[in-house]
Residue frames relative to the residue before (quaternion, step in Angstrom):
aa qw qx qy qz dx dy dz
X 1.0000 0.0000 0.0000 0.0000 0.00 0.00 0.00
X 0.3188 -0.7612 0.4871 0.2858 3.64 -0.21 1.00
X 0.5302 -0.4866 0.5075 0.4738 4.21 -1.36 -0.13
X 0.1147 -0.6160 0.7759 -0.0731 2.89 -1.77 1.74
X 0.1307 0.6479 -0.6616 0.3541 3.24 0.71 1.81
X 0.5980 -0.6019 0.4448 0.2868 3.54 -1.22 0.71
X 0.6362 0.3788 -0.3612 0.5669 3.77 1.44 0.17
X 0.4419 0.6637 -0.5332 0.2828 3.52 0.57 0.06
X 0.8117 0.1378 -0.1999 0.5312 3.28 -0.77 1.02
X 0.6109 0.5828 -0.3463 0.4089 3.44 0.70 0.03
X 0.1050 -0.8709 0.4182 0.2360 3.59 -0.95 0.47
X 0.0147 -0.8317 0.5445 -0.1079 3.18 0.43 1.35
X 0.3347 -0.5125 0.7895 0.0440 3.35 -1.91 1.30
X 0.5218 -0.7014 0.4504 0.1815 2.40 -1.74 1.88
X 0.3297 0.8275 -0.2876 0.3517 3.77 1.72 0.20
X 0.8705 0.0899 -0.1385 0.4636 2.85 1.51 -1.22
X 0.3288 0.6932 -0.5597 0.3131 2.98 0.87 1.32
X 0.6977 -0.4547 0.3125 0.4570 3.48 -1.55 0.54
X 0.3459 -0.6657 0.5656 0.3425 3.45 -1.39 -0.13
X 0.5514 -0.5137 0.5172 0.4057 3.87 -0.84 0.88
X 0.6877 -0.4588 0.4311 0.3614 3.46 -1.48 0.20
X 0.2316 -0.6740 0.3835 0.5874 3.55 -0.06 -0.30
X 0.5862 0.4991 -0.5615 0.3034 4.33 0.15 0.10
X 0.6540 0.5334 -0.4173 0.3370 3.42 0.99 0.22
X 0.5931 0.5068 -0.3620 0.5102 3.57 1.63 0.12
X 0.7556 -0.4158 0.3863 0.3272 2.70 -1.75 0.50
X 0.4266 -0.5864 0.5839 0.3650 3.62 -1.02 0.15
X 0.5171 -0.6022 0.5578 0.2425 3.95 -1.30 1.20
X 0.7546 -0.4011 0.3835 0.3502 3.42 -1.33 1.23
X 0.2389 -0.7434 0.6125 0.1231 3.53 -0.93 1.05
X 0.5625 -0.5848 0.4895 0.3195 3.56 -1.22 0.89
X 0.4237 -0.6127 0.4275 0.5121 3.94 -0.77 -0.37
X 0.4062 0.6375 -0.5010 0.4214 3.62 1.15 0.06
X 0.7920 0.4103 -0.1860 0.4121 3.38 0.42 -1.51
X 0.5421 0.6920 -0.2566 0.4018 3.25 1.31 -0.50
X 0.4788 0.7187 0.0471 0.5020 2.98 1.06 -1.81
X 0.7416 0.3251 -0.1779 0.5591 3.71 0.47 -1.65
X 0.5518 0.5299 -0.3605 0.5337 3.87 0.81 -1.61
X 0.7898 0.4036 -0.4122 0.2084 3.72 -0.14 -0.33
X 0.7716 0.4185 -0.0878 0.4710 2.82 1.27 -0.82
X 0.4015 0.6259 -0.4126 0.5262 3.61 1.70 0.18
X 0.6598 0.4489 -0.3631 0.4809 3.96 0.61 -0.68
X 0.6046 0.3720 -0.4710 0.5237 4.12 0.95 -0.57
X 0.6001 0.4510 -0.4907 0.4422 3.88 0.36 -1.19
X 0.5724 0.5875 -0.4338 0.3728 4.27 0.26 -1.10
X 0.7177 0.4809 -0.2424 0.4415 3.70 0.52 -1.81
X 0.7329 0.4140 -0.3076 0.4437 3.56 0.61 -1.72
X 0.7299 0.2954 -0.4222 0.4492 4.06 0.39 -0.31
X 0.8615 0.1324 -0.4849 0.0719 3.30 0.58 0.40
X 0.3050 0.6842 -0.5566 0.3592 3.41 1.34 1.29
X 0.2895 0.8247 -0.3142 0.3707 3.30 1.57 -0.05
X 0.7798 0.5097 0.0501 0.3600 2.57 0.52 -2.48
X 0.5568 -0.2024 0.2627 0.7616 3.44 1.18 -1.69
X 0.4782 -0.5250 0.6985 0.0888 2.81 -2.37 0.61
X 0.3395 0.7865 -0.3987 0.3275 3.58 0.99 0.29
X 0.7692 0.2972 -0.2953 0.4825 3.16 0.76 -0.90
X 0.5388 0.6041 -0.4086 0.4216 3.61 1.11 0.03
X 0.6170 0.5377 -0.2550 0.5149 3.21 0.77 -1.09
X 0.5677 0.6124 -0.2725 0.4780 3.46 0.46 -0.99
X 0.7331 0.3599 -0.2862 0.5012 3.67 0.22 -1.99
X 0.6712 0.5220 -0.3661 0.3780 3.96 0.35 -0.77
X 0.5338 0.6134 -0.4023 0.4207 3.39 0.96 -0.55
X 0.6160 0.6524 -0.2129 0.3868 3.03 0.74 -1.85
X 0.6962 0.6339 -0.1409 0.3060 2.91 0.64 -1.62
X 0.6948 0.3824 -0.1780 0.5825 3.34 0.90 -1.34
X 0.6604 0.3735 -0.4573 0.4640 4.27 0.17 -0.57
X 0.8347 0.4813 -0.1389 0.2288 3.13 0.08 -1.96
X 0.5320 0.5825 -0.2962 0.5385 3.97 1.45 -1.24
X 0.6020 0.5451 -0.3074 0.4960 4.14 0.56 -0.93
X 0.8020 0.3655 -0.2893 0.3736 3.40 0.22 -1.35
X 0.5716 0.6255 -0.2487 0.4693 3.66 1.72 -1.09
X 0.5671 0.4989 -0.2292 0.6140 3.48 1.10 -0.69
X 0.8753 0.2327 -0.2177 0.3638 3.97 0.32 -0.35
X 0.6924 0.0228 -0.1555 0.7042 3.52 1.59 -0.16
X 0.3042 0.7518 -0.5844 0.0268 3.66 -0.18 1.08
X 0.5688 -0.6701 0.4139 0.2371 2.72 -1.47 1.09
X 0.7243 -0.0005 -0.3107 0.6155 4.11 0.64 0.40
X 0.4932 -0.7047 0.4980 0.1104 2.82 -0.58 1.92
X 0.7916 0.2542 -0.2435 0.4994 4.16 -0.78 0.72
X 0.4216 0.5331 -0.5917 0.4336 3.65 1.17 0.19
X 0.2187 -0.7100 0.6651 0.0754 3.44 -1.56 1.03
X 0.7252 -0.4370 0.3368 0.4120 3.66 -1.66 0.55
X 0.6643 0.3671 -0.1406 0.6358 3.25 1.15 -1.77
X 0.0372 -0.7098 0.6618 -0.2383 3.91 -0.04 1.66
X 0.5663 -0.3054 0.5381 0.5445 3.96 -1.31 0.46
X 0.9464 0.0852 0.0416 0.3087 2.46 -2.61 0.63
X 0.5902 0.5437 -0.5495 0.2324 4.11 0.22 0.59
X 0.6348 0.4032 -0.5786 0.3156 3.15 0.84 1.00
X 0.3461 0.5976 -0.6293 0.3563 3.50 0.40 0.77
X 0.6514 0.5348 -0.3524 0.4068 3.61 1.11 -1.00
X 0.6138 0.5826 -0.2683 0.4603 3.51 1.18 -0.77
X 0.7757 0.4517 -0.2558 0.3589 2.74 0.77 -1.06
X 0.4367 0.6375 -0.3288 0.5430 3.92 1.93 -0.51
X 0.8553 0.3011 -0.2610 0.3312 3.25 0.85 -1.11
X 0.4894 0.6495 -0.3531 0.4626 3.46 1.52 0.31
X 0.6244 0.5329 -0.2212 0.5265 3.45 1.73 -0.55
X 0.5809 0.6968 -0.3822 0.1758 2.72 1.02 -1.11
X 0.4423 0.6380 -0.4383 0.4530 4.27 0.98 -0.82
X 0.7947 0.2996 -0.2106 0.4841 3.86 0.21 -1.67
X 0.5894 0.5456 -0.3474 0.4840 4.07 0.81 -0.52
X 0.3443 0.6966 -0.4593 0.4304 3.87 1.53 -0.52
X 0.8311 0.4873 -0.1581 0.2165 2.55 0.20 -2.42
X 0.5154 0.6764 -0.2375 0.4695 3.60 1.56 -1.36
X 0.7612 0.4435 -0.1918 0.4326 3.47 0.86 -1.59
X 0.4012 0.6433 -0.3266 0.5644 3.47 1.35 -0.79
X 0.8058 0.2288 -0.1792 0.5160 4.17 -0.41 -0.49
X 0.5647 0.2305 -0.3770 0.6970 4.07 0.49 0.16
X 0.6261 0.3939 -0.5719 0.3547 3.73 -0.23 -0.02
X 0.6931 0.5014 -0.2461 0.4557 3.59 0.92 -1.13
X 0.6484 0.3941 -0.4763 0.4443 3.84 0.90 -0.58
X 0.6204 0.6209 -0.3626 0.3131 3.86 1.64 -1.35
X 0.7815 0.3916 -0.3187 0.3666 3.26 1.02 -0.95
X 0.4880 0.5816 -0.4875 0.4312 4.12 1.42 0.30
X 0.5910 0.4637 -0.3772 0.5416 3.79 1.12 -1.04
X 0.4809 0.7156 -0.4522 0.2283 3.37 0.18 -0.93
X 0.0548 -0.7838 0.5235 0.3295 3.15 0.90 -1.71
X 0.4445 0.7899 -0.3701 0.2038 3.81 0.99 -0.28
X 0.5164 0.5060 -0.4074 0.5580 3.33 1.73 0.26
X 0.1677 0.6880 -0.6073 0.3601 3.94 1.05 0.48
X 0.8373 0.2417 -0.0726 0.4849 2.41 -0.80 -2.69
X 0.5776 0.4397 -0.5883 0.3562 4.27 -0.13 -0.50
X 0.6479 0.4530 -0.4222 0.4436 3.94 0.58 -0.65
X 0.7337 0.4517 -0.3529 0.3647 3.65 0.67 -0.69
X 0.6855 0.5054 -0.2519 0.4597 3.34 1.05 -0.84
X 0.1745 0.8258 -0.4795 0.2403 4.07 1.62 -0.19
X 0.7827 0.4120 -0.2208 0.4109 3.03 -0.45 -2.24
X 0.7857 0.5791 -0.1919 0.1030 3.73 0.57 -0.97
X 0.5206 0.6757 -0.0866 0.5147 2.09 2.57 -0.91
X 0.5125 0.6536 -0.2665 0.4889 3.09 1.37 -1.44
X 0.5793 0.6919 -0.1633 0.3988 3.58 0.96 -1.17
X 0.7791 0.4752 -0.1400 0.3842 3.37 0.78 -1.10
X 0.5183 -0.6251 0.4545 0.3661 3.85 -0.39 0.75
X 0.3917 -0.7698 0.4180 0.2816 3.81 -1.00 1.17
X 0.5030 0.6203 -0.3820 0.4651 3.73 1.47 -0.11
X 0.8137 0.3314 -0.2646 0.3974 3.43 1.48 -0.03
X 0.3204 0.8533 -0.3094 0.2711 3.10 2.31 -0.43
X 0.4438 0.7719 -0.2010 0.4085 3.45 1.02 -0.98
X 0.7888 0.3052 0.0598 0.5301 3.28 -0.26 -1.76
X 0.6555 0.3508 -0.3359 0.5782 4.14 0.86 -0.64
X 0.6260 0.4185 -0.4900 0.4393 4.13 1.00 -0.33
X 0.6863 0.4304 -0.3701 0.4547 3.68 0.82 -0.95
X 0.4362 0.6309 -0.4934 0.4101 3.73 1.01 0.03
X 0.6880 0.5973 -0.1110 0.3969 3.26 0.65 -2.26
X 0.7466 0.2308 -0.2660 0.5645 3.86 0.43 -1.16
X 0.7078 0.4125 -0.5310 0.2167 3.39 -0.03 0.23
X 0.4638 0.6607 -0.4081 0.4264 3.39 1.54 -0.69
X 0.3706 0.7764 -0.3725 0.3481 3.97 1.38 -1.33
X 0.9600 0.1363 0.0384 0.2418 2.21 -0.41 -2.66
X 0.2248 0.8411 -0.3253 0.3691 3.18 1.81 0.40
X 0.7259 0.4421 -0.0904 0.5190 3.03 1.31 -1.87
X 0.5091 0.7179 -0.2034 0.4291 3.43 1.12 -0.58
X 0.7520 0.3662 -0.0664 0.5441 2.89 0.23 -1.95
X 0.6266 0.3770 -0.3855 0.5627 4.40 0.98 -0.24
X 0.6037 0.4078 -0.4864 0.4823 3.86 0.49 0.01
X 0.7069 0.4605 -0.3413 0.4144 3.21 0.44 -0.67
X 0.7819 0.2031 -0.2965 0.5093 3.62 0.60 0.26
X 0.7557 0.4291 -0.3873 0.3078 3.36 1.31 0.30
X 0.5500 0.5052 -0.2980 0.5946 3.14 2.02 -0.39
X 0.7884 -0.4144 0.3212 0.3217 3.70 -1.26 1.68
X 0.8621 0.4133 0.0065 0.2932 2.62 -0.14 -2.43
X 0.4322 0.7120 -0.2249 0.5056 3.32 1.53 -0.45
X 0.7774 0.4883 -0.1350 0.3727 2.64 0.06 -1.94
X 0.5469 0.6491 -0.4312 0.3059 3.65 0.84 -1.01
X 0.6057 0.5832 -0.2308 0.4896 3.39 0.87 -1.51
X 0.7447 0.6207 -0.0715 0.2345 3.41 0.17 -1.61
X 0.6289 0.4540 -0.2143 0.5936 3.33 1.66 -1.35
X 0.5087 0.3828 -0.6246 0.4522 3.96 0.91 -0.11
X 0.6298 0.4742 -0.4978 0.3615 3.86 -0.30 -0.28
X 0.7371 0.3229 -0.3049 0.5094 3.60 0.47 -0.97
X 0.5045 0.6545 -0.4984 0.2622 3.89 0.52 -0.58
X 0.5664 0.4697 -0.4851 0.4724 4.07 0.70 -0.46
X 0.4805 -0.6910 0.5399 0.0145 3.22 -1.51 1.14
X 0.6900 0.2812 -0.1345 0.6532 3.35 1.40 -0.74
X 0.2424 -0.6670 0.6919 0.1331 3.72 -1.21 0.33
X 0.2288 0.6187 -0.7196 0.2167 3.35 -0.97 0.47
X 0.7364 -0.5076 0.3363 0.2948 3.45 -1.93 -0.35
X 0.6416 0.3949 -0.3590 0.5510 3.30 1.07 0.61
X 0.4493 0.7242 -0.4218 0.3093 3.53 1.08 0.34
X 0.5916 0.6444 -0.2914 0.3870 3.38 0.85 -1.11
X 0.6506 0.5735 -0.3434 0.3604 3.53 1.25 -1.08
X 0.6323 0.6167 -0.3689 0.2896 3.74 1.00 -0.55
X 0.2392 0.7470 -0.5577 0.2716 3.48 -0.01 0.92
X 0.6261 -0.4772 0.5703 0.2345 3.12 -1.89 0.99
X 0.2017 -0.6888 0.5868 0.3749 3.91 -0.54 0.01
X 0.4942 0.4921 -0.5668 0.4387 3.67 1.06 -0.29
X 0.5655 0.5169 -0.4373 0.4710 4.18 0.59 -1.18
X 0.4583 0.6066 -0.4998 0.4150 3.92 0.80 -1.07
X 0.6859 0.5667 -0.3652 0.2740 4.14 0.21 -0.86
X 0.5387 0.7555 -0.3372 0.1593 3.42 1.61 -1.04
X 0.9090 0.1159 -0.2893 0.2766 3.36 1.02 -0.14
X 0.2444 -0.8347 0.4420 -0.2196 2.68 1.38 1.58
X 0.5159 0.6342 -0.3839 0.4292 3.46 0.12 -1.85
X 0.8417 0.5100 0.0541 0.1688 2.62 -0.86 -2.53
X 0.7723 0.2300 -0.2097 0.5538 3.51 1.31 -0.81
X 0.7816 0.2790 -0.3948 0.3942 3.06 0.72 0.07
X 0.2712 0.6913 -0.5329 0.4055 3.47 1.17 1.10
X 0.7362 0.4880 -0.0886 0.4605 3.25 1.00 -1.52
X 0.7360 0.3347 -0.4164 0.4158 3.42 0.85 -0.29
X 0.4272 0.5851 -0.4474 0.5244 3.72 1.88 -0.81
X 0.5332 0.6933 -0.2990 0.3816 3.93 0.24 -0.79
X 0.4537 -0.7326 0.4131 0.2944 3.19 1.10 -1.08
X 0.3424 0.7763 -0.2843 0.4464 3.63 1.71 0.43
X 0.4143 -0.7675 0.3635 0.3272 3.24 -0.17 1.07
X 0.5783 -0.5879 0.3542 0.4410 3.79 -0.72 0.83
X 0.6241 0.6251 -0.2724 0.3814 3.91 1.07 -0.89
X 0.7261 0.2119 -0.3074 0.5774 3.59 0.90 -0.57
X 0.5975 0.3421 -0.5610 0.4596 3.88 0.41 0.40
X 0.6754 0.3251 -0.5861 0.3075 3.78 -0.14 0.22
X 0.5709 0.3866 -0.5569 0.4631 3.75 1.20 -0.37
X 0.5593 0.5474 -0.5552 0.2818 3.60 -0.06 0.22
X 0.7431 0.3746 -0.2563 0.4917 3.03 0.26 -1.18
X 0.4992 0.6244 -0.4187 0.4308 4.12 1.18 -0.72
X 0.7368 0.4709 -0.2111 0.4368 3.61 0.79 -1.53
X 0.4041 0.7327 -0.3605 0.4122 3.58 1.69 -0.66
X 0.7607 0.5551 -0.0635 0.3305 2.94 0.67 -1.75
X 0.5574 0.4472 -0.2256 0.6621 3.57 1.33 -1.62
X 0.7604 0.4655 -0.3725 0.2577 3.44 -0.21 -1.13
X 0.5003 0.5509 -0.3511 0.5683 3.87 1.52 -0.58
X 0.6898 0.5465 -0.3024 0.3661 3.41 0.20 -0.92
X 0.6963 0.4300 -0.2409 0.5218 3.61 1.20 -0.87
X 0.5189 0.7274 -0.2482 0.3742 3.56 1.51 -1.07
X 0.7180 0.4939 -0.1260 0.4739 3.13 1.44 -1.18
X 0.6332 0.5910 -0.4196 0.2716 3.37 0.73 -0.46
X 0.6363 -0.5536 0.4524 0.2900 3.54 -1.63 0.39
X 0.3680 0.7684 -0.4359 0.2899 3.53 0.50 0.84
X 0.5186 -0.7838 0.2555 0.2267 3.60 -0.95 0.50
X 0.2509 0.8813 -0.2580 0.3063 2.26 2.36 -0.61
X 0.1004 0.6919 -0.7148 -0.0173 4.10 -0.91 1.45
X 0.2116 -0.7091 0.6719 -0.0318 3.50 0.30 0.19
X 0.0713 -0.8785 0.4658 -0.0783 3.61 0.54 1.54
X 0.7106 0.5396 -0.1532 0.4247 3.29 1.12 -0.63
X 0.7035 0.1982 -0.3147 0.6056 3.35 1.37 0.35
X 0.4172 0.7200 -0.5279 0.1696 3.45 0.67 0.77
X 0.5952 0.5694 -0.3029 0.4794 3.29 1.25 0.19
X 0.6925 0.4919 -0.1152 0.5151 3.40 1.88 -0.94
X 0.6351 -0.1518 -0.1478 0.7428 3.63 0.64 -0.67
X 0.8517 -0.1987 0.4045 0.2675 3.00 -2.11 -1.01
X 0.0079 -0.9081 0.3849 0.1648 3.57 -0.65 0.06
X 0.4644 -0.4691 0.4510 0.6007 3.64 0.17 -0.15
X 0.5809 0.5751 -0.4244 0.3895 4.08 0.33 -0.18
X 0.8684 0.2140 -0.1038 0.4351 2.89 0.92 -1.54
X 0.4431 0.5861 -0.5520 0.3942 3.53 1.53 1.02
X 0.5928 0.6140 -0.3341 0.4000 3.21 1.38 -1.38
X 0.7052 0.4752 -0.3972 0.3450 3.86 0.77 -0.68
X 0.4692 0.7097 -0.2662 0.4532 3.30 1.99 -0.60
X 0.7124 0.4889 -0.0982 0.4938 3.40 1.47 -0.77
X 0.3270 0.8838 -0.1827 0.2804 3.49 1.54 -0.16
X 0.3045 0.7245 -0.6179 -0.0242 3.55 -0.19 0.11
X 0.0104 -0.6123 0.7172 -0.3325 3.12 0.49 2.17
X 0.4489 -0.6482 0.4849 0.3784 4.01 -1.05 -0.16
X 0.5099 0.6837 -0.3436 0.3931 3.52 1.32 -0.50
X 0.8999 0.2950 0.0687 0.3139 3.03 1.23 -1.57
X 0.1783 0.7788 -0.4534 0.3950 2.77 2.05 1.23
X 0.8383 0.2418 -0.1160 0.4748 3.74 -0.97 0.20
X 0.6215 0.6398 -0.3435 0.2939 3.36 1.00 0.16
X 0.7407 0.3648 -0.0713 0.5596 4.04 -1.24 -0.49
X 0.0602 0.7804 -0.6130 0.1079 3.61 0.25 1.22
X 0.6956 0.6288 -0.2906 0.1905 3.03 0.75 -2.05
X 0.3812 -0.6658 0.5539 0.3233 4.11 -0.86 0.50
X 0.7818 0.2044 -0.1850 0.5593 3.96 0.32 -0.96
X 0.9076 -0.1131 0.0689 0.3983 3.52 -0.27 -1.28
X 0.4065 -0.8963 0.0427 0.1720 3.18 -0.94 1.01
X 0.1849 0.9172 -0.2587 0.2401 2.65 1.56 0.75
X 0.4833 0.5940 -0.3796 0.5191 3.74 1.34 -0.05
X 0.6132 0.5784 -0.2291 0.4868 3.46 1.36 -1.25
X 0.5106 0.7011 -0.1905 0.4598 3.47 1.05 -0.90
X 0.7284 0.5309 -0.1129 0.4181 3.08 0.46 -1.82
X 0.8210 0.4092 0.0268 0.3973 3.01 0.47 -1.90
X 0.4348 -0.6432 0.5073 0.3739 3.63 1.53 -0.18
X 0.5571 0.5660 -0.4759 0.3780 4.08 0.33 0.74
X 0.5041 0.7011 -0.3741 0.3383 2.99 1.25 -0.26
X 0.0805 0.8278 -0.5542 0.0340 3.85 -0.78 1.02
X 0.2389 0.7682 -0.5547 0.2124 3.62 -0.64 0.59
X 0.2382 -0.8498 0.4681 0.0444 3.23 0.59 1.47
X 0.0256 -0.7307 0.5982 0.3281 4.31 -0.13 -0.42
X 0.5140 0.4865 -0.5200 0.4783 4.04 0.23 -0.27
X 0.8883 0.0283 -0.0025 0.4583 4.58 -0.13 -0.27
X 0.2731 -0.6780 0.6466 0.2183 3.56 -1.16 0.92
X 0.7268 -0.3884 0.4053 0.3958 3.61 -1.66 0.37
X 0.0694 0.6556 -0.7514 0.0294 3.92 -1.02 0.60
X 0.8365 0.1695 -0.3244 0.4078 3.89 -0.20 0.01
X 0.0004 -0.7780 0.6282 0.0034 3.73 -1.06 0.75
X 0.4630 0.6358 -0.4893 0.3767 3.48 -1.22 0.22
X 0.4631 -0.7246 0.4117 0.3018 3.58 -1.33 -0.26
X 0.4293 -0.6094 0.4047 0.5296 3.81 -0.44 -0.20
X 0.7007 0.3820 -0.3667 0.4782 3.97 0.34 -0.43
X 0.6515 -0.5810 0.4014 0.2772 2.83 -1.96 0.78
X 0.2291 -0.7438 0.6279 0.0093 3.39 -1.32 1.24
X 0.3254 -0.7693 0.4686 0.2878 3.89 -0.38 0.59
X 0.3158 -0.5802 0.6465 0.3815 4.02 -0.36 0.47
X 0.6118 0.5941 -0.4669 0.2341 3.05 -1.80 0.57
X 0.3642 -0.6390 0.5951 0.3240 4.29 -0.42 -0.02
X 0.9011 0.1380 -0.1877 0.3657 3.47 0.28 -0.21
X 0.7153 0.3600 -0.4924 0.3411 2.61 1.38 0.88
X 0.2116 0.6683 -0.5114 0.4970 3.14 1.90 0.69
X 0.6155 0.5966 -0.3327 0.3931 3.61 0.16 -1.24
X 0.7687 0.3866 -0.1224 0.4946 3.29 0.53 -1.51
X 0.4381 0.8182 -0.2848 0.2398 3.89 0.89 -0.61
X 0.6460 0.5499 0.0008 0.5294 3.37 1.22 -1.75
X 0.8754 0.3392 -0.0938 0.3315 3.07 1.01 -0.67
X 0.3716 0.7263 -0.3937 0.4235 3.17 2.14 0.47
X 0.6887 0.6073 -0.1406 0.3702 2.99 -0.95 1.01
X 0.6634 0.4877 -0.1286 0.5527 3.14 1.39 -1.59
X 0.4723 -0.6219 0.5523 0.2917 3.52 0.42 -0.31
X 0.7278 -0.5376 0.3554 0.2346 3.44 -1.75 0.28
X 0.1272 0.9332 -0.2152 -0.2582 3.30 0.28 0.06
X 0.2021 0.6550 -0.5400 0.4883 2.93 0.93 1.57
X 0.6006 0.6427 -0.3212 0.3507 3.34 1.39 0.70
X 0.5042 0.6221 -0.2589 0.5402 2.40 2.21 -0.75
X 0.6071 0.5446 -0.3428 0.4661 3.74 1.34 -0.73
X 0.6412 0.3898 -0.2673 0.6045 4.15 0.71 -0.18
X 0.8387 0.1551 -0.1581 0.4976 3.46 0.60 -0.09
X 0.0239 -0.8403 0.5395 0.0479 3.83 1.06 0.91
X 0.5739 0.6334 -0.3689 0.3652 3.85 0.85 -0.80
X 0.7377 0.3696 -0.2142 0.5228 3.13 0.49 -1.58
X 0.7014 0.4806 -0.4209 0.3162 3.73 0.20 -1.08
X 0.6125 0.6108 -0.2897 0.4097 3.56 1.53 -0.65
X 0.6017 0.4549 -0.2239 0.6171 3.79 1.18 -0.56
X 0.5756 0.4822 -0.4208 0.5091 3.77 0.90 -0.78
X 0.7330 0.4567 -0.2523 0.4364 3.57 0.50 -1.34
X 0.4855 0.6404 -0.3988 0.4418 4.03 0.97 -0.36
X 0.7365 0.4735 -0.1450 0.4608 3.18 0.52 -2.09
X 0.6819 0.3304 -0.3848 0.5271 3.89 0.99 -0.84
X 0.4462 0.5817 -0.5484 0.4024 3.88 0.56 -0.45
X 0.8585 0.2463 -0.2584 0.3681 3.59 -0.38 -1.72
X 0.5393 0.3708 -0.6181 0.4355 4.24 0.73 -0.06
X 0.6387 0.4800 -0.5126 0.3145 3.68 0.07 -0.45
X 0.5897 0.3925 -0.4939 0.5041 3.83 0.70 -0.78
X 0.6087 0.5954 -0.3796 0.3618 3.87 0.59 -0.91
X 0.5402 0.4559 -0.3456 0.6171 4.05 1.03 -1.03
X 0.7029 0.4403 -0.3650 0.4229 3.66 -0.22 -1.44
X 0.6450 0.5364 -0.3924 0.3771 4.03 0.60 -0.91
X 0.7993 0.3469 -0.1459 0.4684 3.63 0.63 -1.51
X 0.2950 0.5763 -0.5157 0.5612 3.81 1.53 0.20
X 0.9556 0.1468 -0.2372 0.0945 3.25 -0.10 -1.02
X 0.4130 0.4499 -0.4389 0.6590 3.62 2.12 -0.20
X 0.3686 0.7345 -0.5537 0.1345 3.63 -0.24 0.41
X 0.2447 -0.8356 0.3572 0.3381 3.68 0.79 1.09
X 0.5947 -0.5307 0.4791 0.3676 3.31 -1.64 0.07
X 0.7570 0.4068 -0.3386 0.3832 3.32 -1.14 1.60
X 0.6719 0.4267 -0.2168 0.5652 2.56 1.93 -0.24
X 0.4059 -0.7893 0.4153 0.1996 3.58 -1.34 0.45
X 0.6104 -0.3751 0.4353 0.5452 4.14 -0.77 -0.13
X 0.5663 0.5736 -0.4114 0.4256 3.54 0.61 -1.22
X 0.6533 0.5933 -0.2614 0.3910 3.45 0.32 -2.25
X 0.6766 0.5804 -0.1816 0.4151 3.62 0.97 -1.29
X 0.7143 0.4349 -0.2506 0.4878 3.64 0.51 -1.37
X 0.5727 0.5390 -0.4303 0.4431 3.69 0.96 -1.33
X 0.7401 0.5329 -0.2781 0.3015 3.92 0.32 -1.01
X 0.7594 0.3341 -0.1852 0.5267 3.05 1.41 -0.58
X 0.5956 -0.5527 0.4263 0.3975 3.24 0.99 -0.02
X 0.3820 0.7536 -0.4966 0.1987 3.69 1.12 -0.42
């Protein structure tokens, strides 16, 4: 059978093919200056922020003692070790992680004004206000997850998003120190979601344990355990049904948004949990650099300076219009996107 690839017969130079974005390429040979600098930016990173707080240390030891025991007695890929490829960058994310708060903490606040998500929380007020407080609870933990649901699919279906995002999915192995790798810009994702709920009228105390338990509850999600707990896969989350979230299986691209329960996933036709095979490949397909700072840095090739935008307020203001309305335009076809279909299915159609 001859190749019924879409170059077959064709003579095509590798000249005129498209060029990859540029965050999807490798980074260009590094002088030994620059080299030299990359090494020693990740000790200056650690030392300001054990500096700062001991939190994330304290924290990683915790971890250490519950979560390393259980991984050791029912793990789910049997020969993964503590000392796995590349797990100190994860250590090292999670040793930052206190001073990277602080980063994430100011883009949450610009993410959650752009956002707009204090609209519908103003519109939906009066209704709330409405609602018995013995039930308020359970209609907020309803409310932010539906949010971050939406969130958490832009962020892996919109490009620009994504950039941020793949430093979370880039780790190949899962275990209990995995969860810590995160952009602090990605740090913004549920932003949305909490400050719907408090604009909404939600008391400020049960959105931060939400979004607090958000956090813990990832951290456990991640671990190397064997643990399927069939019977609530339809009810809460499981490590199963993060780890498929983590996939770069093809089935399980675009899937398992939902943060607590999964029923949004359900709804909406993301919902994956094969029973015939558990997840075995994770990571992303494009090239991620190993490293905190140069993950950190990663997302951001490309973008330009922006202290350009400060010499050139006109243009950066029309630049920033034109990127505003494709994003409402991504965010639009994210969501009528029918069931069965993919972002991919999407971009091919438009030309994206």
């Amino acid at each position: 059978m001859g190749d019924s690839s879409p170059a077959a017969g064709c003579d095509i130079r590798a000249e005129d093919l498209p060029s990859p974005p540029l965050h999807l390429l490798p980074p260009p040979p590094m002088s030994l200056l620059r080299r030299v600098f990359m090494r020693l930016m990740p000790v200056a990173l650690l030392a300001g922020a054990l500096y700062y707080s001991t939190e994330g240390l304290i924290v990683l030891g915790v971890l250490f003692v519950l979560v390393v025991p259980f991984e050791k007695l029912f793990p789910r890929h049997k020969g993964q070790k503590v000392r796995r490829p590349h797990v100190s960058t994860d250590i090292s994310f999670a040793l930052a992680t206190p001073l990277l708060g602080v980063i994430a903490g100011i883009g949450a606040i610009f993410v959650g004004i752009v956002s707009l998500a204090w609209i519908p929380g103003l519109l939906v007020r009066p209704l709330v206000a409405m609602i018995p407080e013995s039930i308020l609870p359970f209609v907020g933990i309803l409310l932010f997850d539906a949010a971050a649901y939406w969130t958490h699919r832009f962020y892996h279906e919109i490009p620009i998003l994504w950039r941020f995002h793949s430093i979370h999915h880039s780790t190949e192995h899962l275990d209990w120190v995995s969860g810590f790798r995160a952009h602090p810009f990605d740090g913004t994702l549920v932003a949305p979601a909490f400050v719907f709920l408090l604009v909404a009228g939600f008391s400020p105390e049960l959105t931060g344990a939400l979004v607090v338990v958000q956090f813990l509850l990832g951290l456990f999600l991640h671990a190397n355990v064997s643990w399927r707990l069939s019977p609530l896969h339809k009810i809460f989350i499981t490590p199963e049904f993060h780890h498929w979230h983590h996939s770069n299986e093809p089935d399980a691209l675009w899937t398992n948004y939902s943060t607590f329960l999964p029923i949004w996933d359900l709804i909406l036709g993301t919902y994956y949990m094969p029973k015939d095979k558990r997840p075995q490949v994770y990571g992303v397909s494009e090239h991620i650099p190993d490293g905190i700072v140069e993950q950190l840095l990663h997302p951001l090739r490309g973008l330009g300076n922006p202290l350009w935008a400060l010499r050139h307020p006109f243009k950066a203001t029309r630049i920033a219009a034109r990127f505003s309305w494709r994003l409402v335009g991504d965010m639009k076809r994210s969501v009528f996107r029918g069931r069965g279909t993919s972002p991919r299915d999407i971009q091919m159609r438009t030309g994206d």
